[in-house]
C-alpha positions in Angstrom: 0.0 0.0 0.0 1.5 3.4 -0.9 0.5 7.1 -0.9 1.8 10.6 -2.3 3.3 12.9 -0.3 3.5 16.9 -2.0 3.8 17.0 -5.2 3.0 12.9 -5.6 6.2 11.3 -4.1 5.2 7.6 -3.6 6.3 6.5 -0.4 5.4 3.1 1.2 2.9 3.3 4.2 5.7 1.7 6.4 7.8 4.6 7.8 6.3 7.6 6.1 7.4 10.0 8.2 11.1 9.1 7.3 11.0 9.1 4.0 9.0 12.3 4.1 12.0 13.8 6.2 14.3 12.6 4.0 13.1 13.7 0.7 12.4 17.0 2.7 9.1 17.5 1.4 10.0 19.1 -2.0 9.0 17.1 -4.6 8.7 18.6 -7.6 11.5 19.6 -9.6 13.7 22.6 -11.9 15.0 21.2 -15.3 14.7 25.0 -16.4 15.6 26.4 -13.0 18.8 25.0 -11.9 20.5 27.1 -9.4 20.1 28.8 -5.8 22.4 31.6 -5.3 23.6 34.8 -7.9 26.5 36.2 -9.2 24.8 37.2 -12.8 21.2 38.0 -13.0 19.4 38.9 -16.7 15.9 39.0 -17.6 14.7 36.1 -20.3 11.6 36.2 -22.2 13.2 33.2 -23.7 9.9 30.4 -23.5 10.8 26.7 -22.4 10.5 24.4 -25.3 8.1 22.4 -23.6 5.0 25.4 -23.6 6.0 25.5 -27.4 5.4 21.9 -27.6 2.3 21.9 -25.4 0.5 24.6 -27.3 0.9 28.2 -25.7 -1.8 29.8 -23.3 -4.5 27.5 -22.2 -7.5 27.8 -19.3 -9.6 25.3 -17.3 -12.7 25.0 -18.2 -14.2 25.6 -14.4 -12.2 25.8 -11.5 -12.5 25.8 -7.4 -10.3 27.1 -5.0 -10.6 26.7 -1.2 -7.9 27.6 1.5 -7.0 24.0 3.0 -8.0 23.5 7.0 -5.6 22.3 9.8 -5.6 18.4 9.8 -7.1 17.9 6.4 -5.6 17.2 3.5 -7.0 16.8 -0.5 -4.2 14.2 -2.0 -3.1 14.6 -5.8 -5.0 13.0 -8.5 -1.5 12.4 -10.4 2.1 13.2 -9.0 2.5 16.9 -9.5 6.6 16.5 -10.6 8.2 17.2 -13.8 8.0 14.3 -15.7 5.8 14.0 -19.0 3.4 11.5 -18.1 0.6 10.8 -15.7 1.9 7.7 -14.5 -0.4 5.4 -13.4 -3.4 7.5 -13.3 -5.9 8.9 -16.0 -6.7 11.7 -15.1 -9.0 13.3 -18.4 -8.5 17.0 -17.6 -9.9 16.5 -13.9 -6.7 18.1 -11.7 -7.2 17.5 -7.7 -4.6 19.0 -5.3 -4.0 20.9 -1.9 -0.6 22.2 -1.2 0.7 25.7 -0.5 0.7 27.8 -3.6 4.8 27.2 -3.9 4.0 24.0 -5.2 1.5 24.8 -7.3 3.8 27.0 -9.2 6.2 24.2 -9.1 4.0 22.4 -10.9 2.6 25.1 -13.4 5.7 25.9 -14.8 7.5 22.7 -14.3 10.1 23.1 -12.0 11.8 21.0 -9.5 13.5 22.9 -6.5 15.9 22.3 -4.4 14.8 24.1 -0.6 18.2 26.5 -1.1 16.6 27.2 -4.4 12.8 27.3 -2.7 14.2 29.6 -0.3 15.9 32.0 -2.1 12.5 32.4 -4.5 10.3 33.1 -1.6 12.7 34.9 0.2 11.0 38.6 -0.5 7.5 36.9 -0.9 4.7 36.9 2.3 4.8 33.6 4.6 1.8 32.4 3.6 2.9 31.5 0.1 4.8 28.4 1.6 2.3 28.3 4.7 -1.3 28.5 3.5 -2.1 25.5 1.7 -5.3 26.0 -1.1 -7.2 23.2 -2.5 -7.5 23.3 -6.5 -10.7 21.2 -8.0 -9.9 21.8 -11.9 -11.6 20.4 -14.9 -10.3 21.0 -18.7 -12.2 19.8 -21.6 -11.0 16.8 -23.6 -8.1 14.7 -22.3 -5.2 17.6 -22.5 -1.6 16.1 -21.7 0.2 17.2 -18.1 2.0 19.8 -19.8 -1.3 21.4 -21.3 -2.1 20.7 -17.9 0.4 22.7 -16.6 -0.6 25.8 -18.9 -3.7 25.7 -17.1 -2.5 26.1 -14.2 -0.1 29.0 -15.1 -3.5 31.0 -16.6 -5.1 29.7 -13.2 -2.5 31.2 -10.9 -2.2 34.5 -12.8 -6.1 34.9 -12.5 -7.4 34.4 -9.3 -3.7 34.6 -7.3 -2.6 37.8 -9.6 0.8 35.6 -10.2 2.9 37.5 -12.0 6.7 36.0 -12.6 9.7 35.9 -15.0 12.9 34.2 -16.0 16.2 35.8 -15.1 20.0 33.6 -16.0 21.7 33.3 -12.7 24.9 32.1 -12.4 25.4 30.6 -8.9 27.2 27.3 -7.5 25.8 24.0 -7.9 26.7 20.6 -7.6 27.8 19.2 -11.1 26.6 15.4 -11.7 29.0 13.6 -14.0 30.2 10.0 -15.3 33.2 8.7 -12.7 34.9 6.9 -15.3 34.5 8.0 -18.8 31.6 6.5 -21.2 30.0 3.7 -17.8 27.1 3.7 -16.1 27.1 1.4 -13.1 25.0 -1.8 -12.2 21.6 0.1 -11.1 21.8 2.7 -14.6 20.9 1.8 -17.5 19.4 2.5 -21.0 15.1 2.4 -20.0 15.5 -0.1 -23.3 17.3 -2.6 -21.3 14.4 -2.4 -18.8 11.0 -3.5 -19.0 8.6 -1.8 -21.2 6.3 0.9 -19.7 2.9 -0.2 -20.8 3.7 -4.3 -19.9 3.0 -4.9 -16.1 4.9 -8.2 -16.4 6.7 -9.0 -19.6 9.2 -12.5 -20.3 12.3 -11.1 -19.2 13.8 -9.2 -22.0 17.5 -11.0 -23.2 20.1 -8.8 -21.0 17.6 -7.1 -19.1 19.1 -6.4 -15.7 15.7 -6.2 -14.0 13.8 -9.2 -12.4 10.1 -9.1 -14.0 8.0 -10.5 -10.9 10.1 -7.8 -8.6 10.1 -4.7 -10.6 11.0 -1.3 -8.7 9.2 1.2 -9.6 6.2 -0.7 -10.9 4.9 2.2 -12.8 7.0 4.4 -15.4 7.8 7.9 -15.0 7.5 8.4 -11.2 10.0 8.8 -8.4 9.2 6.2 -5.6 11.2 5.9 -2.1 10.8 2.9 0.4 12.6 2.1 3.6 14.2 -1.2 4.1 14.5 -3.8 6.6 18.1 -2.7 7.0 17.4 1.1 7.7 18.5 1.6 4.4 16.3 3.5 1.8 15.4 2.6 -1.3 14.9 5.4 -4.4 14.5 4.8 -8.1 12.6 5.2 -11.6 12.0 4.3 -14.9 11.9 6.4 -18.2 13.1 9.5 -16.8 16.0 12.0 -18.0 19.2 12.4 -16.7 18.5 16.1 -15.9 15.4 14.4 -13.9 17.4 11.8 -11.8 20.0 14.9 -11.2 17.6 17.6 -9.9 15.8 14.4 -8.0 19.4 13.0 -6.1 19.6 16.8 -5.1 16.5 16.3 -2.7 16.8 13.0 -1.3 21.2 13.4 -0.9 20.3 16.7 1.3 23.4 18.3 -0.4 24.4 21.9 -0.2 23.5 22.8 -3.6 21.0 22.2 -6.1 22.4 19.2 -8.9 22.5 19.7 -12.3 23.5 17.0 -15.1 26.7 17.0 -16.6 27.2 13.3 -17.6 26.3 13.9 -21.2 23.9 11.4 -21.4 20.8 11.8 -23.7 17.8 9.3 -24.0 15.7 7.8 -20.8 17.1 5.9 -18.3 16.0 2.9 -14.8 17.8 3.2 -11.9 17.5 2.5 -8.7 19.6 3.8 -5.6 20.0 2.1 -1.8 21.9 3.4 1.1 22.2 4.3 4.6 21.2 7.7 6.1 23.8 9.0 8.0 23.6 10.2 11.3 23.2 14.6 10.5 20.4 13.8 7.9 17.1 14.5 9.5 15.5 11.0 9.8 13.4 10.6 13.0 15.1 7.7 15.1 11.7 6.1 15.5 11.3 5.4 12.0 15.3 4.9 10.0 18.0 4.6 12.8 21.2 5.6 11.0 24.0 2.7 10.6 27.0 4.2 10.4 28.6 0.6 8.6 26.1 1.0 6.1 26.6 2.5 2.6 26.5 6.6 2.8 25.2 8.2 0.0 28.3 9.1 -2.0 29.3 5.8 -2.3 26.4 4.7 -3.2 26.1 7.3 -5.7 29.5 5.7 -6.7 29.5 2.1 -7.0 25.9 1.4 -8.1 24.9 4.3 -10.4 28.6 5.1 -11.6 28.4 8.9 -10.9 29.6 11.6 -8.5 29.6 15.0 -7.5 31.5 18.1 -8.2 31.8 21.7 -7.3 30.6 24.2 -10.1 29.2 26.9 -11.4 26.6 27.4 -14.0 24.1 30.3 -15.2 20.8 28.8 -16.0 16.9 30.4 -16.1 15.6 30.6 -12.6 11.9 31.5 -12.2 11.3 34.8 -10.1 7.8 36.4 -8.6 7.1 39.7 -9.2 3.8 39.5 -7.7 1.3 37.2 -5.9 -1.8 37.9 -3.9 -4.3 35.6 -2.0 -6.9 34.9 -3.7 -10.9 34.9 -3.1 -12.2 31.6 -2.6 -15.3 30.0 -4.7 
């Protein structure tokens, strides 16, 4: 049994609050907005590729909003991250969701944030943007794609929150994600080809498939999904997902200074899946992971399974900024 925490982490049942510490909360992710501090900052009207692709300025057909109460709390329909597909859910233009209105910017303009970079948005913005949560009840007509989706949400926002924002190229520090030995993955990467196909729940096992097909983790395509194990280890992976994804995704659940940004040169979709040890500074209630300090940390982990590490650098890249919000009247 699993449910979705923020933006539609999965997370097993078993030790929730755990994995919820660990991930810190922030799911939902910045291909487009890939830095937290500035050196450099220039206004770009420059538009993403993907609102090319998706169409340009769309509207729900009727919408709801309602400021969320203490104790109560409206799940997602469909994981509000940055990937291009639903997942597991159909959805047919009907978008369910009660968060604080940071993550439903997150979601409308396709970002994935690391809480240096969450912090340094907000920074000149009123509390109750990250606060207040708001339930949205949303229905589009026909059956629009999660990017169209996302459009919506952006003409949503700017309507009844008078969300006003634009793009400036910041040049800050980051952490760098890159190959550790030129042109190899490790074990747990690999080509989403090698893997089992998205739309076959269990498939003969394809001929050099690393994967078992009666224990596949994730189950479904094109989410992030984090479980603890019986070892106080934890468990993170997906399937079908970029490079730039896994990066900005490592940068939540490694709790690392800075956001992480891809530099391995990899193109195409990629499985992987990731197990270590928390350490004994990362925020993990003892109640739920105690931290084994003869387990794997992180970094090696990082290492030996995935073939990657880490380095210092700096980048410029679009980061999204707020000009102006207000709370809006509910209906």
């Amino acid at each position: 049994m699993k449910m979705k925490l923020r933006n539609g982490l999965l997370v097993s049942t078993c030790g929730v609050a755990g994995i919820a510490a660990l991930v810190g909360l922030s799911l939902a992710g910045a291909v487009q907005a890939q830095t937290a501090t500035s050196t450099l900052s220039i206004k770009s009207p420059k538009v993403p590729e993907w609102q090319k692709v998706a169409g340009g300025k769309r509207s729900f057909e009727v919408a709801s909003i309602k400021q969320g109460k203490p104790g109560t709390f409206t799940p997602p329909n469909f994981a509000l991250d940055n990937s291009d597909s639903f997942g597991g859910a159909s959805p047919h233009g009907h978008f369910v969701a009660e968060f604080p209105l940071e993550t439903h910017i997150e979601f409308a303009y396709k970002l994935w944030l690391s809480r240096e970079q969450m912090d340094t948005m907000l920074a000149h913005l009123p509390k109750w943007v990250s606060t207040d949560s708001y339930a949205i009840n949303a229905q589009a007509e026909g059956n629009p794609t999660k990017d169209q989706m996302r459009l919506m949400m952006q003409s949503l926002l700017a309507d009844r929150f008078k969300l006003a924002v634009h793009f400036e190229a910041k040049k800050g520090p980051v952490l760098a994600l890159v190959l550790d030995k030129p042109g190899k993955t490790g074990p747990k990467l690999y080509p989403h080809s090698r893997g089992l196909p998205c739309d076959v729940s269990k498939p003969p096992q394809p001929p050099g498939s690393p994967t078992n097909p009666s224990d596949v983790f994730p189950p479904v395509c094109d989410e992030f999904q984090a479980i603890p194990k019986p070892n106080h280890s934890i468990l993170i992976g997906s399937r079908n997902v970029t490079m730039a994804q896994i990066a900005a995704f490592l940068g939540e659940v490694g709790h690392l200074a800075h956001a992480v940004v891809d530099q391995t040169g990899l193109g195409g979709r990629f499985d992987f899946t990731l197990e270590w040890t928390p350490e004994s500074n990362n925020p993990v209630p003892a109640q739920e992971v105690q931290p084994d300090t003869q387990g794997t940390t992180f970094h090696e982990a990082l290492q030996d399974q995935l073939g990657l590490k880490l380095k210092s650098a700096k980048v410029s890249m679009d980061t999204l900024v707020i000009d102006h919000v207000e709370k809006p009247s509910e209906n």
